[in-house]
PDB file of N, CA, C and O in Angstrom:
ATOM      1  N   UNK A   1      64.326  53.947 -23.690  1.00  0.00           N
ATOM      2  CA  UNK A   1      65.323  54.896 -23.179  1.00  0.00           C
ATOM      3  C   UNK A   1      66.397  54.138 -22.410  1.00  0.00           C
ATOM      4  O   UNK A   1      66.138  53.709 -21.286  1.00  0.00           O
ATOM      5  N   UNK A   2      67.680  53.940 -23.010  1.00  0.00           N
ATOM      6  CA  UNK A   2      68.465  53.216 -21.968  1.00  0.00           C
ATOM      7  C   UNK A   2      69.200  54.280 -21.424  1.00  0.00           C
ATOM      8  O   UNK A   2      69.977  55.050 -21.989  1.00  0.00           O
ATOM      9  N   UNK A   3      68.862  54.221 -20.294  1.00  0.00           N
ATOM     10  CA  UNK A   3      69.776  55.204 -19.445  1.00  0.00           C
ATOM     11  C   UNK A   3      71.212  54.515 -18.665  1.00  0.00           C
ATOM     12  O   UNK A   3      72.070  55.019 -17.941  1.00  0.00           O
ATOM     13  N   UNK A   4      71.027  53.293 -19.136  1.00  0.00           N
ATOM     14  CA  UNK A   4      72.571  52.759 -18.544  1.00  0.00           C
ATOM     15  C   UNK A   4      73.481  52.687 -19.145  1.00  0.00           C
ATOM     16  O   UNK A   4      74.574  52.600 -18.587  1.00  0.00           O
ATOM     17  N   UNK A   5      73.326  52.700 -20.864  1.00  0.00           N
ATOM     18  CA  UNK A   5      74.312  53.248 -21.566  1.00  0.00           C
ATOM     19  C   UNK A   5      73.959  54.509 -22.500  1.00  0.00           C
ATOM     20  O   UNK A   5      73.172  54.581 -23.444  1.00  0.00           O
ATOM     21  N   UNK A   6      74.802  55.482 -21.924  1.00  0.00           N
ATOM     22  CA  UNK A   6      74.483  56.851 -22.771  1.00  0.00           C
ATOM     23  C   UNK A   6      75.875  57.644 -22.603  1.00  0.00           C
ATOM     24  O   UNK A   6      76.379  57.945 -21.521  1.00  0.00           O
ATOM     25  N   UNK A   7      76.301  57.872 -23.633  1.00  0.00           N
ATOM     26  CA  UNK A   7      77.953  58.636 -24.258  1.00  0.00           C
ATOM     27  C   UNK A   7      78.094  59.806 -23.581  1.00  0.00           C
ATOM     28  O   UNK A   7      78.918  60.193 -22.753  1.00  0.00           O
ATOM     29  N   UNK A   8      76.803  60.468 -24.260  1.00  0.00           N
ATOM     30  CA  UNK A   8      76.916  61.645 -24.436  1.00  0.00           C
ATOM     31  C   UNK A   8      76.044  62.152 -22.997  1.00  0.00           C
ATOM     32  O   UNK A   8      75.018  61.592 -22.611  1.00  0.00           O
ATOM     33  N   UNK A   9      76.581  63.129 -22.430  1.00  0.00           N
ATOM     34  CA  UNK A   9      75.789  63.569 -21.018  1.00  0.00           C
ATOM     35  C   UNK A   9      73.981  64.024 -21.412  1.00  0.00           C
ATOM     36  O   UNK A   9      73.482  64.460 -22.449  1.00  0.00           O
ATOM     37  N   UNK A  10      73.509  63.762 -20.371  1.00  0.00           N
ATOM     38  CA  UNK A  10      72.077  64.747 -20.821  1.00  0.00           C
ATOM     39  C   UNK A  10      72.102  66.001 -20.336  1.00  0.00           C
ATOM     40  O   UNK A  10      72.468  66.386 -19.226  1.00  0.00           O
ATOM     41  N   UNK A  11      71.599  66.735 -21.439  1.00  0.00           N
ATOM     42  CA  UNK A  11      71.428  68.189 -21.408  1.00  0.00           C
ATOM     43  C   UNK A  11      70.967  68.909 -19.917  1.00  0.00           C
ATOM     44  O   UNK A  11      71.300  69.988 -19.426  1.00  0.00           O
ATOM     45  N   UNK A  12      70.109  67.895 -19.448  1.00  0.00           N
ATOM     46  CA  UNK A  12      69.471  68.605 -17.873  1.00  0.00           C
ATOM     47  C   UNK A  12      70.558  68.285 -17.254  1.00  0.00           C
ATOM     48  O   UNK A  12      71.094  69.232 -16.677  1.00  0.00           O
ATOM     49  N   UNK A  13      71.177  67.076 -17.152  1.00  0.00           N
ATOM     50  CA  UNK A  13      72.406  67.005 -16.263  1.00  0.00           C
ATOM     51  C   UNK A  13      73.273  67.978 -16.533  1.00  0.00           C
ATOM     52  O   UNK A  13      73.450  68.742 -15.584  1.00  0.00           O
ATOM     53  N   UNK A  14      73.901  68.224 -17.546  1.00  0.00           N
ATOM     54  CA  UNK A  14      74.650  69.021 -17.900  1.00  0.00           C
ATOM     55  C   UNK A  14      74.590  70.242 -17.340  1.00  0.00           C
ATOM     56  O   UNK A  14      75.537  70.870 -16.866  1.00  0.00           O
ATOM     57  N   UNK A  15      73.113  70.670 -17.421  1.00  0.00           N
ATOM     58  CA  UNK A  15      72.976  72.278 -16.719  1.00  0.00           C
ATOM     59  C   UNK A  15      72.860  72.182 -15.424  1.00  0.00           C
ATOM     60  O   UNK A  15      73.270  73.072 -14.678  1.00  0.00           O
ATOM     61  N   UNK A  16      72.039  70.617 -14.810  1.00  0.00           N
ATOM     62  CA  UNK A  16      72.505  70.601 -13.375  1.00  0.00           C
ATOM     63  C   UNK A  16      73.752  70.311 -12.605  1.00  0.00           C
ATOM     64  O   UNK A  16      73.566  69.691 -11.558  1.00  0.00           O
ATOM     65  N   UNK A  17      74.753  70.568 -12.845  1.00  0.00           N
ATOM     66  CA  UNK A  17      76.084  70.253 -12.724  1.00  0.00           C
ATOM     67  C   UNK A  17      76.410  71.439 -12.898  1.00  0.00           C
ATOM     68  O   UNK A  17      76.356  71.989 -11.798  1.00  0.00           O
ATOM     69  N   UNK A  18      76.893  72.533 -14.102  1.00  0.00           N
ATOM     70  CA  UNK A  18      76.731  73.602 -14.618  1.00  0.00           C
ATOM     71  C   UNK A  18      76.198  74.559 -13.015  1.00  0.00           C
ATOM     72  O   UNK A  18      76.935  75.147 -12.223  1.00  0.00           O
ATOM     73  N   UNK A  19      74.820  74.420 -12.984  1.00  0.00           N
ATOM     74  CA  UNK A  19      73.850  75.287 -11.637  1.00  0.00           C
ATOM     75  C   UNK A  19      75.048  74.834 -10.532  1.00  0.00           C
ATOM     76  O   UNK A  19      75.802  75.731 -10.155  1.00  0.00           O
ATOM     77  N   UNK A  20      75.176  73.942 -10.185  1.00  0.00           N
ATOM     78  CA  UNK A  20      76.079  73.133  -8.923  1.00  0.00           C
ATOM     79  C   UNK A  20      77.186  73.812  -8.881  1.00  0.00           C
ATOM     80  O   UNK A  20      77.442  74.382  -7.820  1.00  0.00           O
ATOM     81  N   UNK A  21      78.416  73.967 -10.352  1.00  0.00           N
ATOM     82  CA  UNK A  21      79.328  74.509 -10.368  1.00  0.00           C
ATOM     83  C   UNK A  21      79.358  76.313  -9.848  1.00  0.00           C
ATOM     84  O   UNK A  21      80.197  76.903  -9.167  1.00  0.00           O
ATOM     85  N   UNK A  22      78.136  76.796 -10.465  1.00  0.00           N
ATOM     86  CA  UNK A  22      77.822  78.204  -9.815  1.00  0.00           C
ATOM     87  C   UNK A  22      77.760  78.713  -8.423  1.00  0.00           C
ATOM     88  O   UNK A  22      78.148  79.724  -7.836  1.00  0.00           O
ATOM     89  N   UNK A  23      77.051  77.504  -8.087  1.00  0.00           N
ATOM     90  CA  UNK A  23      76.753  77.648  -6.682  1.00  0.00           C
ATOM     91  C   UNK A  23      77.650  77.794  -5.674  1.00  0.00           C
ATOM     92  O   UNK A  23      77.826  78.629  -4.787  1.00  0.00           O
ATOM     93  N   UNK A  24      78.409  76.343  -6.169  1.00  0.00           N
ATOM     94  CA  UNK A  24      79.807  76.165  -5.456  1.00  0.00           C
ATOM     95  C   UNK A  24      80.659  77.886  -5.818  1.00  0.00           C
ATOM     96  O   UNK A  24      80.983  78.746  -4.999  1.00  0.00           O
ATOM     97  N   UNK A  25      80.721  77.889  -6.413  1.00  0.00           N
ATOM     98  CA  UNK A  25      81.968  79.173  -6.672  1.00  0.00           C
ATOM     99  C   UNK A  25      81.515  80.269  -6.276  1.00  0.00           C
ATOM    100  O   UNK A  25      82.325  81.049  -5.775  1.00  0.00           O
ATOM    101  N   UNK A  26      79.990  80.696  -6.382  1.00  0.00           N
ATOM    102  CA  UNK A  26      79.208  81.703  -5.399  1.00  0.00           C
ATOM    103  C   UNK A  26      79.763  81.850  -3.896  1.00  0.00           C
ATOM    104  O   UNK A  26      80.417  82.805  -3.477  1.00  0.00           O
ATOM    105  N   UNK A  27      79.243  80.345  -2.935  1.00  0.00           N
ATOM    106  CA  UNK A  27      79.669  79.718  -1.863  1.00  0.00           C
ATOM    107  C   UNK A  27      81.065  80.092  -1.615  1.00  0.00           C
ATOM    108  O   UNK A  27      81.400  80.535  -0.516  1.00  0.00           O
ATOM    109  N   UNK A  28      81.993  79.921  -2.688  1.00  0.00           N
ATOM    110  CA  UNK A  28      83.089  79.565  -2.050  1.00  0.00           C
ATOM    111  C   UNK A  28      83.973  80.727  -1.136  1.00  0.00           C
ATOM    112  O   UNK A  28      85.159  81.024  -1.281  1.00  0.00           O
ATOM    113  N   UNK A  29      82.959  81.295  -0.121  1.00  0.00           N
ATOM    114  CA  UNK A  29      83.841  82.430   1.059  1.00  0.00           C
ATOM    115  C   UNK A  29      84.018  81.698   2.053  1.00  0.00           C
ATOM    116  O   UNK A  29      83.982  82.355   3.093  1.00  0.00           O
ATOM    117  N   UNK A  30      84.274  80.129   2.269  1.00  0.00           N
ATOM    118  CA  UNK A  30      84.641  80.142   3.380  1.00  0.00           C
ATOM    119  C   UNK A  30      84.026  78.877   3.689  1.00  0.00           C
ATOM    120  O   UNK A  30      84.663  77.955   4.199  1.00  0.00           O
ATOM    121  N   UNK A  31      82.574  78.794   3.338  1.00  0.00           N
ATOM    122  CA  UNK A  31      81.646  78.138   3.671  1.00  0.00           C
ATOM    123  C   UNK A  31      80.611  77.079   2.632  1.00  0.00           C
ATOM    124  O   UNK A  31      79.720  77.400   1.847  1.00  0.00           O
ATOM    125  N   UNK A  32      81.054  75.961   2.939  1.00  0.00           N
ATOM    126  CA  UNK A  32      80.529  75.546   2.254  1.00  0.00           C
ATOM    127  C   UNK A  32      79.321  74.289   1.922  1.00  0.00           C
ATOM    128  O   UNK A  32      79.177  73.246   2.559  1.00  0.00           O
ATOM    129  N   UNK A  33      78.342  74.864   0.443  1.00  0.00           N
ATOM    130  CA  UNK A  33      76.975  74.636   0.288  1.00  0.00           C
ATOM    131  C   UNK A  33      76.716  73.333   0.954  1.00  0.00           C
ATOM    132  O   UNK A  33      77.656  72.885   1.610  1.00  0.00           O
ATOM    133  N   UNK A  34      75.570  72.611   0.909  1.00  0.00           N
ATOM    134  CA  UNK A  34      74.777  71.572   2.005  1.00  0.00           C
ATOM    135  C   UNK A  34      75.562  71.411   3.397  1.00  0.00           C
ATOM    136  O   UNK A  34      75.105  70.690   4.284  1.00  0.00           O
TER     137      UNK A  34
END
């Protein structure tokens, strides 16, 4: 598995980034997540 070169994103990243982006824009009244 080389994970130091890879093109294409991984799918879990993808949706964890994705979850992150939700969150953030949920969050975004003012205050923000961590």
């Amino acid at each position: 598995m080389n994970h130091a070169q890879q093109p294409e994103t991984d799918p879990r990243e993808e949706a964890a980034k994705a979850l992150q982006a939700a969150l953030d824009r949920r969050d975004n009244g003012g205050r923000t997540p961590r």
